[in-house]
N, C-alpha and C positions, 0 to 999 in steps of 0.2 A: 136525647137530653138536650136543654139549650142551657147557655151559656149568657150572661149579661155581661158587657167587658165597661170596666171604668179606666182609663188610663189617661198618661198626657198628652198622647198624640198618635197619629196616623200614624208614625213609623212602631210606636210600641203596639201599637193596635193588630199593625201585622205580623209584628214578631207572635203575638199572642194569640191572635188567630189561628194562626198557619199551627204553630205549639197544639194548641187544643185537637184541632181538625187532624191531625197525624197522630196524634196521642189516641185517638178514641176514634179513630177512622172507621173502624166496624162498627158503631154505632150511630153511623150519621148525627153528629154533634151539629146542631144549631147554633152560630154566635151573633150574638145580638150587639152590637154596638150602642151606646148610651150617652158615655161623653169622653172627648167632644163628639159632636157632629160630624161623621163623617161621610161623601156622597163619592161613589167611583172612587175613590182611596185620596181623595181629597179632603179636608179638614175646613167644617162650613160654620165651627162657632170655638171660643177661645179655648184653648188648652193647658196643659203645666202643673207641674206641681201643685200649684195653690187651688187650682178649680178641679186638682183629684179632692184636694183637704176639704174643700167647701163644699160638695157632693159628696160627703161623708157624713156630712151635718143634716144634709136632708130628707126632710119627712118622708117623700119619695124613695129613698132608696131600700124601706121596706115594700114598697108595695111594689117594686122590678119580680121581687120572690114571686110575687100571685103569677106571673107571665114566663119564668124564668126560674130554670130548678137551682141555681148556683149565678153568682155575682163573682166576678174577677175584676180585682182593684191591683193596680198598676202603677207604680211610683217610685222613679231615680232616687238615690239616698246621695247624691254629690251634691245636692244644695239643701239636704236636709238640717245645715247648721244653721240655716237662715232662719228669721223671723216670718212666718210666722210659726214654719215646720217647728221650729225648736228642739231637732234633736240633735244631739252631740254626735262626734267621730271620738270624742278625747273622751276617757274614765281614769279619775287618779293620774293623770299626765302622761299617760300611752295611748295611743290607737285601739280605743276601741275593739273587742271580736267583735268576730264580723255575727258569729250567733246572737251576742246583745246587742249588738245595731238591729237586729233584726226585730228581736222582741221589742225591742223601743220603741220603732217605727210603726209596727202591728198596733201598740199601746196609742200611740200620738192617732192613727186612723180609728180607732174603735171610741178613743176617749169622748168625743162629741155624739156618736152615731145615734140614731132612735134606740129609743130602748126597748123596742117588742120587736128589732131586728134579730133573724136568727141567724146567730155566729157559725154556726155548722156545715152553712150551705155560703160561705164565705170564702172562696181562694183568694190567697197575696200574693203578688207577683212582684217583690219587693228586688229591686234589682240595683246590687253593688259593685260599684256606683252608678253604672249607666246601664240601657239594655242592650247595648253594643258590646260590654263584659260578656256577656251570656254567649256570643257568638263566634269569638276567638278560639273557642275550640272547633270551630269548621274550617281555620284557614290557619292555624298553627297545630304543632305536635310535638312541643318544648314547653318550658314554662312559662313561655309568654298567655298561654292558655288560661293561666290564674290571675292575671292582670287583674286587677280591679281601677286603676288609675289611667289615664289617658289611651281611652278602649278606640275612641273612635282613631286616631290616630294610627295606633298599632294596627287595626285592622284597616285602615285605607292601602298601608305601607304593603300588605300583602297581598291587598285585592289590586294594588297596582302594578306589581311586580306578577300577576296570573295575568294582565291585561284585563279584569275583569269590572267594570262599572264602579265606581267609588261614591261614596257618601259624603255631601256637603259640609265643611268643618267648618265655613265661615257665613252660609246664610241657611238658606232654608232647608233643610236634611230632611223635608217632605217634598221635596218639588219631585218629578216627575225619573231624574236620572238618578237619584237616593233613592227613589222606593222600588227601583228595578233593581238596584244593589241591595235591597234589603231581599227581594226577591230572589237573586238569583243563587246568593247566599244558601235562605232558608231550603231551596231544591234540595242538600244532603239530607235534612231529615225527614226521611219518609215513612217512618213506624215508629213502635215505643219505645221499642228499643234503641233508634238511634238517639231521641232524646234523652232515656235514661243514661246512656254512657255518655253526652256532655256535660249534662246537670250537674255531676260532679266535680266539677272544675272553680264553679261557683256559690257561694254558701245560700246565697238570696236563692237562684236557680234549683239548687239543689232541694230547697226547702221548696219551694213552686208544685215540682214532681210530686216530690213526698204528701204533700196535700191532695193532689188528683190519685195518690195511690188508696190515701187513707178516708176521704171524705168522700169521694164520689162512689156511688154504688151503681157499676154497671149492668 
């Protein structure tokens, strides 16, 4: 089966990779990268939120299907208050769940898309707020594991205290010493199951699985 990945970057790229290729390892899963550009785990044209949103508009991203059994879109919901995402954290003057952040965000991505895209063969990998949340359950086993707020930070704290490679929090969290911490990280999951038991820590994450359980036909 191959895979098309749309995300904001090389670090989510491999988080997502690596996910798929150990979720579905007995099937030699093919992932196709799309955007950005990525060359040797380097990132060779612009990324972010807005050029996931913008590559959702495009005519193009029906015809990935012809070459590609499934499309994986990839997108942080911590600057999704912003213009031009427009979606909210707040409903009625609380925070949000995090299950209608979710459907919100699915909604704001499909609202433009072609309309003889088939939604079926569509994963989201809708990640609250960062995809750094999604990873705190390989390096805690408290509640910090449900973090959804200041993920990279929590988890540098721990990777620093293992001695173990930490992730840029003030420039580029793709250079060359972030993505061997993004690597060295992802090493614990090496079957379905070990994804399945962190996914649950995460609503976005959780719902990511649940999709590869219900849409994908191995």
């Amino acid at each position: 089966m191959t895979f098309a990945l749309i995300t904001e970057g090389v670090s989510e790229y491999t988080v997502i990779q690596h996910l798929i290729s150990r979720y579905f390892r007995d099937d030699d899963p093919v992932v196709n990268q799309i955007q950005p550009k990525i060359q040797k785990f380097k990132q060779t044209s612009a990324g972010g939120w807005n050029e996931v949103l913008k590559y959702c508009e495009r005519e193009e991203l029906s015809d990935i299907l012809v070459e590609n059994d499934y499309v994986v879109i990839q997108i942080d919901t911590d600057q999704s208050q912003q213009n031009p995402f427009n979606v909210s954290h707040i409903e009625m003057g609380k925070e949000k769940p995090h299950d209608r952040l979710l459907t919100d965000v699915v909604a704001r991505l499909e609202r433009n898309m072609p309309e003889n895209i088939d939604k079926n063969r569509i994963i989201y990998a809708i990640c609250i707020h960062t995809v750094e949340c999604w990873l705190l359950p390989l390096v805690y086993s408290d509640s910090r594991r449900e973090k959804t707020k200041n993920c990279l930070t929590a988890l540098n704290q721990e990777l620093r205290r293992k001695n173990m490679p930490s992730i840029s929090e003030t420039g580029d969290k793709n250079n060359i010493v972030s993505q061997k911490a993004f690597r060295d990280i992802l090493k614990k999951l090496k079957k379905e199951s070990d994804i399945n038991d962190i996914s649950v820590h995460n609503a976005g994450f959780r719902e990511f699985v649940n999709q590869l359980k219900s849409k994908i036909k191995k």
